[in-house]
PDB file of N, CA, C and O in Angstrom, chain B, residues numbered from 101:
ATOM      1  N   UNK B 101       2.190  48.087  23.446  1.00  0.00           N
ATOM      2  CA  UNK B 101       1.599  46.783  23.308  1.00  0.00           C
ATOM      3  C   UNK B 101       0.706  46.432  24.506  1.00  0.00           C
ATOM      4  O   UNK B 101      -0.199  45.599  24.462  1.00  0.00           O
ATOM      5  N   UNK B 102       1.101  47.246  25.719  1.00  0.00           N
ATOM      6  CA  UNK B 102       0.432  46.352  27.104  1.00  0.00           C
ATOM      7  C   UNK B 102      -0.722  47.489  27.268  1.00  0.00           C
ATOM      8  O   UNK B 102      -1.801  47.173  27.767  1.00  0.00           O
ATOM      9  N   UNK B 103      -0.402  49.170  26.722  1.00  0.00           N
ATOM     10  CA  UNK B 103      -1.912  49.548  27.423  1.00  0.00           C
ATOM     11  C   UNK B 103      -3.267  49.534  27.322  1.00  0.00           C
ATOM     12  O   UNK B 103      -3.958  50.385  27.882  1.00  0.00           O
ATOM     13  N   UNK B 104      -3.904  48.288  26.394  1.00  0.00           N
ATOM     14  CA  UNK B 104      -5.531  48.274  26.504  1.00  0.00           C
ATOM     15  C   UNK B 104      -4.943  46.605  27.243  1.00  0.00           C
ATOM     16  O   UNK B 104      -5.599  45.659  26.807  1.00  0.00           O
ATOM     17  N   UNK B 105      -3.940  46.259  28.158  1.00  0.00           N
ATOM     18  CA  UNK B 105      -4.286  44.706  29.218  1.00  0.00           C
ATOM     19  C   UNK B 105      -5.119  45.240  30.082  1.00  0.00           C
ATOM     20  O   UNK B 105      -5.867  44.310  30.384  1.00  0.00           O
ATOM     21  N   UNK B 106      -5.406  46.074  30.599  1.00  0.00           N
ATOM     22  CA  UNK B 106      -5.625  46.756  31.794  1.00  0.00           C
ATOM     23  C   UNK B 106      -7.564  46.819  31.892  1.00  0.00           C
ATOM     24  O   UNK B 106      -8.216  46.163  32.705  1.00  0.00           O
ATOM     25  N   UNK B 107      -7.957  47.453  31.196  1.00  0.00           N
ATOM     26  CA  UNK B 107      -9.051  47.713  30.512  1.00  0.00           C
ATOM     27  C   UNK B 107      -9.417  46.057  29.975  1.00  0.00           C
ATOM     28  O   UNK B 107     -10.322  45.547  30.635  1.00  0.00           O
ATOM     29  N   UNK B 108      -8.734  45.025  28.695  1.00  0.00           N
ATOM     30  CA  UNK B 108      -8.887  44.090  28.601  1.00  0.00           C
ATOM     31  C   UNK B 108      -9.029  42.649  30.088  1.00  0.00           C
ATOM     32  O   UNK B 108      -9.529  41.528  29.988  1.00  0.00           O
ATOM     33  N   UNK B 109      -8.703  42.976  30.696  1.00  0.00           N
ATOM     34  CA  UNK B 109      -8.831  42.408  32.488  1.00  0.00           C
ATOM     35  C   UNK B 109     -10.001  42.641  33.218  1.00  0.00           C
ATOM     36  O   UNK B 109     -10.753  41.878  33.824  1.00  0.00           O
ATOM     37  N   UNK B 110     -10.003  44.217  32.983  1.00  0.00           N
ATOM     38  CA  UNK B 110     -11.229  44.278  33.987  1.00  0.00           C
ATOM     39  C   UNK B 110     -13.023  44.064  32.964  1.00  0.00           C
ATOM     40  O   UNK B 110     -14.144  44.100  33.473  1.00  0.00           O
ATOM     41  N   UNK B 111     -12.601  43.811  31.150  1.00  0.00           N
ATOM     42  CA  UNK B 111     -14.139  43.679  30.948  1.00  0.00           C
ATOM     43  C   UNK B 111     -13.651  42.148  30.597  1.00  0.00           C
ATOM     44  O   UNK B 111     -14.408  41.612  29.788  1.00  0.00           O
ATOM     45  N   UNK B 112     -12.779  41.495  30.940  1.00  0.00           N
ATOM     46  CA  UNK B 112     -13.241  39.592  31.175  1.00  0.00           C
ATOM     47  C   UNK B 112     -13.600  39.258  32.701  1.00  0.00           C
ATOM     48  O   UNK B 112     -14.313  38.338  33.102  1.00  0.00           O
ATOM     49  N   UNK B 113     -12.982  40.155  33.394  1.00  0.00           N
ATOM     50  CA  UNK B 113     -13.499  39.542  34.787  1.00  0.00           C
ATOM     51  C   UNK B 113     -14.790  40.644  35.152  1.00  0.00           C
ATOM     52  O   UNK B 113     -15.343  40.581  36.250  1.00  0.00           O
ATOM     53  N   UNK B 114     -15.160  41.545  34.225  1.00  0.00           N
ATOM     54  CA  UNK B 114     -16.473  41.798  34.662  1.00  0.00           C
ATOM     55  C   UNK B 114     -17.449  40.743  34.034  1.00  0.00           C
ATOM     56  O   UNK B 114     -18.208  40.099  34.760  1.00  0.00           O
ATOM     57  N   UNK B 115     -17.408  40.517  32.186  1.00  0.00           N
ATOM     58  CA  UNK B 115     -18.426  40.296  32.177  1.00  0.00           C
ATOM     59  C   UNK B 115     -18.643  38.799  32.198  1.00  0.00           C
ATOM     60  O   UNK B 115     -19.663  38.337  31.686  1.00  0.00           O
ATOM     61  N   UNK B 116     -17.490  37.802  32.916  1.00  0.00           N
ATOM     62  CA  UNK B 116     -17.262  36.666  33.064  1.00  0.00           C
ATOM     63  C   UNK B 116     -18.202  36.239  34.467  1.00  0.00           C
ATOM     64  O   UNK B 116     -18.964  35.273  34.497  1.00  0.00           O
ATOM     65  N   UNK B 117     -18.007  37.005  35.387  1.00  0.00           N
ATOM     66  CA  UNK B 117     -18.603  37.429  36.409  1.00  0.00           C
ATOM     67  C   UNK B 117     -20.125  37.386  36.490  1.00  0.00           C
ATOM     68  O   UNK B 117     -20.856  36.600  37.092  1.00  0.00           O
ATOM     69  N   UNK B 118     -20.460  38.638  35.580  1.00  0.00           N
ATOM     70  CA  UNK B 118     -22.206  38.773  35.271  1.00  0.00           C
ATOM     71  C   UNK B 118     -22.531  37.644  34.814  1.00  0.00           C
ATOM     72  O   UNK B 118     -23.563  37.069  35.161  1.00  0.00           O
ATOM     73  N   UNK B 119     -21.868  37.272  34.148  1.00  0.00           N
ATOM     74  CA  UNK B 119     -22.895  35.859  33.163  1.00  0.00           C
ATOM     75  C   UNK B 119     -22.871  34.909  33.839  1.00  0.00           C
ATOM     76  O   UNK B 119     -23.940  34.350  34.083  1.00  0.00           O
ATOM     77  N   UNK B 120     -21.434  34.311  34.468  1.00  0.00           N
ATOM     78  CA  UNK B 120     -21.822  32.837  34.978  1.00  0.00           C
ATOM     79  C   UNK B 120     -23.017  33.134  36.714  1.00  0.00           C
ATOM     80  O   UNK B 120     -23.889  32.439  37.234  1.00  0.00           O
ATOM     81  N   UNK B 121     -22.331  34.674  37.118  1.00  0.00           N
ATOM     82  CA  UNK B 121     -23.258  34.788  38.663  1.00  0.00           C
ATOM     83  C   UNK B 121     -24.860  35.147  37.897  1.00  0.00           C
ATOM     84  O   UNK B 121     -25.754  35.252  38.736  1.00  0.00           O
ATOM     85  N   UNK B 122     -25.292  35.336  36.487  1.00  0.00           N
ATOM     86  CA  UNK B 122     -26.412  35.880  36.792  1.00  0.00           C
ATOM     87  C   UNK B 122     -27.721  34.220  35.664  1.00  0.00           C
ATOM     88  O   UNK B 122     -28.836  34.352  35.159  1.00  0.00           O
ATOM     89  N   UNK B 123     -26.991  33.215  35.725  1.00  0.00           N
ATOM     90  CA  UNK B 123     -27.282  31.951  34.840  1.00  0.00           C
ATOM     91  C   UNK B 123     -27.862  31.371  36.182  1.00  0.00           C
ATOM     92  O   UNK B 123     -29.024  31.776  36.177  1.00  0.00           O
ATOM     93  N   UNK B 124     -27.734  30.886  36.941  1.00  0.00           N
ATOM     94  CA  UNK B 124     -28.273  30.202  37.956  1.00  0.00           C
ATOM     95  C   UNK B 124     -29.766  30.927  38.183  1.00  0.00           C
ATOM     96  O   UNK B 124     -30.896  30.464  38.025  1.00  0.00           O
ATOM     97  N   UNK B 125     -29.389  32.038  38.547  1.00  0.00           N
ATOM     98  CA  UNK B 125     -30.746  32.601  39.124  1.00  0.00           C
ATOM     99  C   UNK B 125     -32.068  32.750  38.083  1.00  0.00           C
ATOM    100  O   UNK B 125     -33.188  32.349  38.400  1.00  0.00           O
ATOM    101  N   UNK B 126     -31.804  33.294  36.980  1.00  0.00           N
ATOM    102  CA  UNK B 126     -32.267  32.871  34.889  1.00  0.00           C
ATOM    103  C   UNK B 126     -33.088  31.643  35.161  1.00  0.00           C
ATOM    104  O   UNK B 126     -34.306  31.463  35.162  1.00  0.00           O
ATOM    105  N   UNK B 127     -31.698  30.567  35.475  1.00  0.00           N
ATOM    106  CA  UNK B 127     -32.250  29.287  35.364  1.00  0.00           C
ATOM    107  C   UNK B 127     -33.734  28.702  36.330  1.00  0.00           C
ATOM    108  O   UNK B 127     -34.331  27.678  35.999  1.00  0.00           O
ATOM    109  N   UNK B 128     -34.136  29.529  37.493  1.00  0.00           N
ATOM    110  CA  UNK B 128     -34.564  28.823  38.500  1.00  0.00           C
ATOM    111  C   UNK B 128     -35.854  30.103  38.570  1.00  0.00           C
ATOM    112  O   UNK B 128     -37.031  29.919  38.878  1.00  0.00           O
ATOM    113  N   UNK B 129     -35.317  31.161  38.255  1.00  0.00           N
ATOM    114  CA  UNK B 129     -37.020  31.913  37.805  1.00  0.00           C
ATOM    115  C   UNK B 129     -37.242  31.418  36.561  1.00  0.00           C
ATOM    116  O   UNK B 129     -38.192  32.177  36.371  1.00  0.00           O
ATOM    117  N   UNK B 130     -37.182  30.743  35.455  1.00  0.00           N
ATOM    118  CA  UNK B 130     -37.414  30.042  34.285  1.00  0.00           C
ATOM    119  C   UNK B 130     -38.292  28.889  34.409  1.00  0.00           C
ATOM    120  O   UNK B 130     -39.029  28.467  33.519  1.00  0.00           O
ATOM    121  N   UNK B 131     -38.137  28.341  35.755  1.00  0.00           N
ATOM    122  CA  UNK B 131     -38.522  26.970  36.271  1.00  0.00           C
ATOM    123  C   UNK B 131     -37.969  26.272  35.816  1.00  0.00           C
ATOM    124  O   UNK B 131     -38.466  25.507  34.990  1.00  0.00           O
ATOM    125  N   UNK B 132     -36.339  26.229  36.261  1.00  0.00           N
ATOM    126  CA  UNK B 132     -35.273  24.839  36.196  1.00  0.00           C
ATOM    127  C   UNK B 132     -34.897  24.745  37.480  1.00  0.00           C
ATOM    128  O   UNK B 132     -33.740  25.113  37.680  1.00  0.00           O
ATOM    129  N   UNK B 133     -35.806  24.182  38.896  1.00  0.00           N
ATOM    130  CA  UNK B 133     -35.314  23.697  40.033  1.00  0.00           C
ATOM    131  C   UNK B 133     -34.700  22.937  40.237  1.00  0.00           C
ATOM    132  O   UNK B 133     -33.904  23.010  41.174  1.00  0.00           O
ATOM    133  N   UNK B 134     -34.828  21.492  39.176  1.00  0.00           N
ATOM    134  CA  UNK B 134     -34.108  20.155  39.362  1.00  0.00           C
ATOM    135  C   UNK B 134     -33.136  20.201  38.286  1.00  0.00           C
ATOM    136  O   UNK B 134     -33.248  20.302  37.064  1.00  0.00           O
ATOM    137  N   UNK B 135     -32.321  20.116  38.943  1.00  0.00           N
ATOM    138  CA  UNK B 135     -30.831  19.776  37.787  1.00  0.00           C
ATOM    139  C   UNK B 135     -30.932  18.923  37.084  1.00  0.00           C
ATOM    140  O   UNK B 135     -30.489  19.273  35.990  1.00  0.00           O
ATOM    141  N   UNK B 136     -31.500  17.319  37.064  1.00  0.00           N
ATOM    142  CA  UNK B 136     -31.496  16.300  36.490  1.00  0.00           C
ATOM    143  C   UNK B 136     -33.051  16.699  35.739  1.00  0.00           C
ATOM    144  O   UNK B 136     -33.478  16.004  34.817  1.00  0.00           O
ATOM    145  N   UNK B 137     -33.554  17.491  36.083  1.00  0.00           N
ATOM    146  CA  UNK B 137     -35.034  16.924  34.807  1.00  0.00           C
ATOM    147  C   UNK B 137     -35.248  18.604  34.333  1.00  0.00           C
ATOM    148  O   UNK B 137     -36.381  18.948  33.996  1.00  0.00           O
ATOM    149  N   UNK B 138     -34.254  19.503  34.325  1.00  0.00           N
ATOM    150  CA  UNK B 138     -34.304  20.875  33.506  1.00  0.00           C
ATOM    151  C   UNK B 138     -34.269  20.729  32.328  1.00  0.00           C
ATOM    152  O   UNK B 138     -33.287  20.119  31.907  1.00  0.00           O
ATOM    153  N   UNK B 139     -35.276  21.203  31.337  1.00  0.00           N
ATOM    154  CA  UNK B 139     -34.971  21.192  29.791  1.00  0.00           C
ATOM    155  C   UNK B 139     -34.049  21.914  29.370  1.00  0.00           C
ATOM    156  O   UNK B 139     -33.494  22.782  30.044  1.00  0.00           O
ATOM    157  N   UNK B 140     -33.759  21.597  28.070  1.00  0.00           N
ATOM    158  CA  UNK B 140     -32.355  22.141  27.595  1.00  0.00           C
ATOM    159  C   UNK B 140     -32.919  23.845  26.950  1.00  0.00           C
ATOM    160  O   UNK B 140     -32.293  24.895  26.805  1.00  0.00           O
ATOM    161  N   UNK B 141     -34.137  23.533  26.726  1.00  0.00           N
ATOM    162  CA  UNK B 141     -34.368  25.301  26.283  1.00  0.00           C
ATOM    163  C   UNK B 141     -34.307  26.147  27.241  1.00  0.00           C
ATOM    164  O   UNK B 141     -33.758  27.221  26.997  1.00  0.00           O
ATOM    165  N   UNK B 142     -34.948  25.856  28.838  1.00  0.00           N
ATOM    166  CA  UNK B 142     -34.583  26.888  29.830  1.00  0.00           C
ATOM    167  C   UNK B 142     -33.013  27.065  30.133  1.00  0.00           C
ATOM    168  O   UNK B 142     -32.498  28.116  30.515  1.00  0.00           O
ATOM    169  N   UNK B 143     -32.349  25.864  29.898  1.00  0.00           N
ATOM    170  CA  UNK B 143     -30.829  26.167  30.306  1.00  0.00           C
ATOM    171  C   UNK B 143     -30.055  27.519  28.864  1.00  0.00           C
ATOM    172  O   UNK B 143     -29.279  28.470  28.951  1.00  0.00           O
ATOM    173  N   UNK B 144     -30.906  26.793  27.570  1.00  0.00           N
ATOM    174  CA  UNK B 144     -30.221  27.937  26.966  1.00  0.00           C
ATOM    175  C   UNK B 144     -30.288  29.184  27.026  1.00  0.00           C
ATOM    176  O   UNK B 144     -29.400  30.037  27.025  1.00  0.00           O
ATOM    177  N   UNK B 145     -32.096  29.299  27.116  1.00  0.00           N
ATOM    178  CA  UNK B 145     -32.624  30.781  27.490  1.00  0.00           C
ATOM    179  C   UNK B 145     -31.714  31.521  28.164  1.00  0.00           C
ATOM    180  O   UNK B 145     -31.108  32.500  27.729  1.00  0.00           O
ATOM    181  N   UNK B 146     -31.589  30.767  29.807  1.00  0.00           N
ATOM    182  CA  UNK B 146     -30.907  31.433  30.670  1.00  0.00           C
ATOM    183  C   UNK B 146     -29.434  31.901  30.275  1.00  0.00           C
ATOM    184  O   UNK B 146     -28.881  32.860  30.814  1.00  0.00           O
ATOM    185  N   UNK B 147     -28.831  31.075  29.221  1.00  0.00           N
ATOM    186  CA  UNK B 147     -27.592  31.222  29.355  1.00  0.00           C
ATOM    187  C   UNK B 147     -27.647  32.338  28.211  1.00  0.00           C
ATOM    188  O   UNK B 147     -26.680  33.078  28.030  1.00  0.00           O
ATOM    189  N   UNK B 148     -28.747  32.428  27.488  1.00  0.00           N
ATOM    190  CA  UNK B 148     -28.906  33.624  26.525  1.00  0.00           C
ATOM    191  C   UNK B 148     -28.936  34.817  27.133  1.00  0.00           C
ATOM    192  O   UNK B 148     -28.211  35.743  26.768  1.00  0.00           O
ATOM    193  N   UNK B 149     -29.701  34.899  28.027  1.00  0.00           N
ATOM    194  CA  UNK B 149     -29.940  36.009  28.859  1.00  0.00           C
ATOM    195  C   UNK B 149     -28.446  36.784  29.902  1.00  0.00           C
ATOM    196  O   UNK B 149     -27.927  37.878  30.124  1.00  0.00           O
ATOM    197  N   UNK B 150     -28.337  35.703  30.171  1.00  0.00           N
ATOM    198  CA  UNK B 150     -27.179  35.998  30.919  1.00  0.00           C
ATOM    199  C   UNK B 150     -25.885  36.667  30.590  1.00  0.00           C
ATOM    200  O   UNK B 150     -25.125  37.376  31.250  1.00  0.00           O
ATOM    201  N   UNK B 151     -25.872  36.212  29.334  1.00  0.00           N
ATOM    202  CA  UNK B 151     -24.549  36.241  28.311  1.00  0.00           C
ATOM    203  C   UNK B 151     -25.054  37.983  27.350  1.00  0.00           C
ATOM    204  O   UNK B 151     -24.262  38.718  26.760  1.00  0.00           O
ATOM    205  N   UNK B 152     -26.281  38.151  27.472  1.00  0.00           N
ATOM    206  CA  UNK B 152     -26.302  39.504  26.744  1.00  0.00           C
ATOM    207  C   UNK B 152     -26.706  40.432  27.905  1.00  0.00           C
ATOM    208  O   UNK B 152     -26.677  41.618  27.576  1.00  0.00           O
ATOM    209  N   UNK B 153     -27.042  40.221  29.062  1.00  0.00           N
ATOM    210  CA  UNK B 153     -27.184  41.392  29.929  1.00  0.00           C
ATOM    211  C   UNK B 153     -25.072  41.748  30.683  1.00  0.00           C
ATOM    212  O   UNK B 153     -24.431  42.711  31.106  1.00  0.00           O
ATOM    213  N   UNK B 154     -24.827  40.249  30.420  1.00  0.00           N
ATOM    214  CA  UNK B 154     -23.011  40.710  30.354  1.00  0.00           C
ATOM    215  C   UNK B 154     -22.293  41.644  29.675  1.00  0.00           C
ATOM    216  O   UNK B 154     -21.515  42.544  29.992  1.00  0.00           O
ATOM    217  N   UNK B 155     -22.932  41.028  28.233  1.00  0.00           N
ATOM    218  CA  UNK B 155     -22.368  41.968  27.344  1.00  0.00           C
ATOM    219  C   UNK B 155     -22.604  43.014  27.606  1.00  0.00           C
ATOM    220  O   UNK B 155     -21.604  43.699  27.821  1.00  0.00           O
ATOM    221  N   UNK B 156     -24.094  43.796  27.753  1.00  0.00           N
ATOM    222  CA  UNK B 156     -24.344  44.833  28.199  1.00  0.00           C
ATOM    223  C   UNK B 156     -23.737  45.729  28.877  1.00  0.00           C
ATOM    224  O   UNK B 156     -23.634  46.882  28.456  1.00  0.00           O
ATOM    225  N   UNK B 157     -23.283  45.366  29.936  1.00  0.00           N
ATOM    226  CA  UNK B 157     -22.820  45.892  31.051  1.00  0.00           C
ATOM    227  C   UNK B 157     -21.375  46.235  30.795  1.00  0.00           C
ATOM    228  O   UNK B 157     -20.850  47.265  31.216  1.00  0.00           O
ATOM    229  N   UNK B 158     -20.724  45.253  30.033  1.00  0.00           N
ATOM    230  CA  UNK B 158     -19.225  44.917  29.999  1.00  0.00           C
ATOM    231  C   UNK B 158     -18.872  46.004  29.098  1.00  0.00           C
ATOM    232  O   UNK B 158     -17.840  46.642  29.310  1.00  0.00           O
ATOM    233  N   UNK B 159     -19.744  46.319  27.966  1.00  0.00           N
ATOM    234  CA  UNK B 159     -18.958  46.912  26.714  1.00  0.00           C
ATOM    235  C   UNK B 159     -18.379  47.879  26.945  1.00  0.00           C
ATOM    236  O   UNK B 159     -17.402  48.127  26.238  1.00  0.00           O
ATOM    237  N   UNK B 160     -18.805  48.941  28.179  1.00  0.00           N
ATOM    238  CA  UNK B 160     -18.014  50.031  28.029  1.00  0.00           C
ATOM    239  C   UNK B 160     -16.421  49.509  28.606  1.00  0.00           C
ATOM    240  O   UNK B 160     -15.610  50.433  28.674  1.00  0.00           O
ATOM    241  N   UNK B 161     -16.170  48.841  28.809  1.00  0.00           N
ATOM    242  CA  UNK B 161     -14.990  48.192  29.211  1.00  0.00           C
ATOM    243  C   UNK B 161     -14.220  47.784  27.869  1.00  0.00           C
ATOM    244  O   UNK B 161     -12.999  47.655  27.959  1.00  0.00           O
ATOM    245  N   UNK B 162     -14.793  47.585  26.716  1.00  0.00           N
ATOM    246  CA  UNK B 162     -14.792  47.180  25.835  1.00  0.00           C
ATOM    247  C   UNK B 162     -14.065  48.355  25.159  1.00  0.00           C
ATOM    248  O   UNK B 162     -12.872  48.512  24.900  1.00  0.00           O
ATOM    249  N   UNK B 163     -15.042  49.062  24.969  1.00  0.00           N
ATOM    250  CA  UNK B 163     -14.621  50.583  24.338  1.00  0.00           C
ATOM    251  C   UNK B 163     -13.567  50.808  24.562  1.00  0.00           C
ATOM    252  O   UNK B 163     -12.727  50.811  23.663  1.00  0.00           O
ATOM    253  N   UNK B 164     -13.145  51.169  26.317  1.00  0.00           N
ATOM    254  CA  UNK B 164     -11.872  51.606  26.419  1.00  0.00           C
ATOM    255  C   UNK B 164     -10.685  50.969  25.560  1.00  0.00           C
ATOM    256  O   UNK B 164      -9.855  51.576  24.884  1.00  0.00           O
ATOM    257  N   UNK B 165     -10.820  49.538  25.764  1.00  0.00           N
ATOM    258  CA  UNK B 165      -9.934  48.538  25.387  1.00  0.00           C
ATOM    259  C   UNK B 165      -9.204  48.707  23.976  1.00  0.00           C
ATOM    260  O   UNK B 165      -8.015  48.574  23.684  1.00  0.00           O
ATOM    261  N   UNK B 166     -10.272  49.031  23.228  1.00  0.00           N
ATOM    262  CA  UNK B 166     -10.369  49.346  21.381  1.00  0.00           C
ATOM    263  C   UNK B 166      -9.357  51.047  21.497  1.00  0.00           C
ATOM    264  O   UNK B 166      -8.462  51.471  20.766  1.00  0.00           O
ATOM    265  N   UNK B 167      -9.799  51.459  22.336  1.00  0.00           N
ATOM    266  CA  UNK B 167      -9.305  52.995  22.333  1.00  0.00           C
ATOM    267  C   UNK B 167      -8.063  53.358  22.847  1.00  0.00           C
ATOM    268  O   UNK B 167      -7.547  54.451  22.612  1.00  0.00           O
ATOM    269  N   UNK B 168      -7.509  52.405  23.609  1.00  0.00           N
ATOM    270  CA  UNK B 168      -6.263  52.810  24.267  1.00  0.00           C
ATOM    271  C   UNK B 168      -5.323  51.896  23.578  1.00  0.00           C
ATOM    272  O   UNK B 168      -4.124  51.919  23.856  1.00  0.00           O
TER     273      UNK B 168
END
């Protein structure tokens, strides 16, 4: 029952990691400097972006998870 926790751990704290550390920076090469007057499409963009270069990265973490 416990051996894909292991594998399941390390691809939430990877790709939990990538996305929220890589949304800020998205956001501000997008041109969202001001927090109060950022449009809501650059915030999504970014959070689009962010959330599939995670995935990216994460899946082989993924794999294991399914496999063990």
């Amino acid at each position: 029952m416990y051996k894909g926790f292991t594998p399941s751990i390390l691809r939430e704290s990877s790709y939990s990691t990538i996305r929220l550390g890589m949304y800020e920076p998205f956001k501000n090469k997008l041109g969202g400097t001001d927090p109060k007057h950022t449009p809501m499409y650059i915030k999504m963009l970014a959070g689009s972006l962010s959330g599939m270069i995670g995935s990216f990265l994460a899946n082989p973490t993924d794999i294991l998870k399914v496999r063990m």
